[in-house]
PLY file of the C-alpha trace (Angstrom):
ply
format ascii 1.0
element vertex 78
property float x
property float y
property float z
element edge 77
property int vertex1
property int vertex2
end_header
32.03 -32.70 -30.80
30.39 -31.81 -33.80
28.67 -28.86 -35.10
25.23 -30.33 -34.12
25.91 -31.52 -30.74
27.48 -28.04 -29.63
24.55 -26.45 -31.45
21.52 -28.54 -29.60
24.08 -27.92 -26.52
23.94 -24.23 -26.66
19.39 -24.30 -27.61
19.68 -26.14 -24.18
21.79 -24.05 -22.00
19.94 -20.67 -23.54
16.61 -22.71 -22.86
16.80 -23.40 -19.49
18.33 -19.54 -18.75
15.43 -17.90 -20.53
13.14 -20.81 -18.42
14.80 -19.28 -15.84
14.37 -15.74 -16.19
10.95 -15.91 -16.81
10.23 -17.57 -13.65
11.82 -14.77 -11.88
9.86 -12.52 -13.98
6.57 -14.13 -13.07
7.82 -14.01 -9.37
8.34 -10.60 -9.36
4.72 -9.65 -10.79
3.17 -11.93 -8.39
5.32 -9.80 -5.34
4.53 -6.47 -7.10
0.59 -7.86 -6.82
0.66 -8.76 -3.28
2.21 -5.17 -2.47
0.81 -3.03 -4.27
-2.86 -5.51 -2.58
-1.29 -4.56 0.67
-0.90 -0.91 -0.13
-4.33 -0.48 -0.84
-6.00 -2.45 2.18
-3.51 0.24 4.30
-4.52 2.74 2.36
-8.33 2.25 3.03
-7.31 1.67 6.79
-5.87 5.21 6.71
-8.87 6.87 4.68
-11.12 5.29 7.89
-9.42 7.08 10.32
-9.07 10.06 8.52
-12.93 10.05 8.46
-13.22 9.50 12.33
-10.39 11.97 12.86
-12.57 14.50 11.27
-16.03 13.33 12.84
-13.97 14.22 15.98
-12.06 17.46 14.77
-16.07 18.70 13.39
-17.76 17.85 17.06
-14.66 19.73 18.69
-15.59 22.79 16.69
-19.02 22.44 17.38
-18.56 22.04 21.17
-15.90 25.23 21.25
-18.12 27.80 18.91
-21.12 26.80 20.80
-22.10 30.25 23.12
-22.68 28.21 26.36
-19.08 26.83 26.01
-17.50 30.48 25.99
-20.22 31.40 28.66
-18.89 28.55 30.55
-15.50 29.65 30.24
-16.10 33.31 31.91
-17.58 31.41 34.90
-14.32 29.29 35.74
-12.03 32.09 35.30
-14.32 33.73 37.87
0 1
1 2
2 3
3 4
4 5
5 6
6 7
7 8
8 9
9 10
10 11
11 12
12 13
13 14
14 15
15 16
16 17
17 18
18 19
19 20
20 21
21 22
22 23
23 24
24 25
25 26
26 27
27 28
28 29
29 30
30 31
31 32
32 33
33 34
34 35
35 36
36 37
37 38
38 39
39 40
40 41
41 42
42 43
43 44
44 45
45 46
46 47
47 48
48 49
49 50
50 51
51 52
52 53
53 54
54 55
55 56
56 57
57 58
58 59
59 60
60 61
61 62
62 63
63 64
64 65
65 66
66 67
67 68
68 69
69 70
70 71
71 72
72 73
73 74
74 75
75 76
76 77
């Protein structure tokens, strides 16, 4: 083999490894997309029931500081 054979030899072998690694670059990126995609659709699902949670926690309050509740109270213990 001569100098120029092995030399186009090794442009071809580093080629196809750099071809290589940037697929599995451009793989990555595209799974780091789709996650961080599904992160944020959970991440809205969790701010919506935080919301209702506290719609909920706000007419609880309401219902307990109200005077008829603790009126109501006095009368069952009776």
């Amino acid at each position: 083999m001569n100098s120029t054979t092995m030399v186009v030899l090794i442009v071809c072998v580093v080629s196809v490894v750099l071809y290589k690694m940037f697929n599995k670059h451009l793989e990555f990126k595209a799974k780091k997309i789709e996650h961080n995609n599904n992160a944020d659709h959970k991440t809205d699902e969790l701010i919506k029931e935080i919301q209702a949670l506290s719609k909920r926690i706000q007419v609880l309050e309401s219902i307990v500081t109200e005077e008829g509740y603790q009126v109501q109270k006095d009368i069952n213990k009776l």
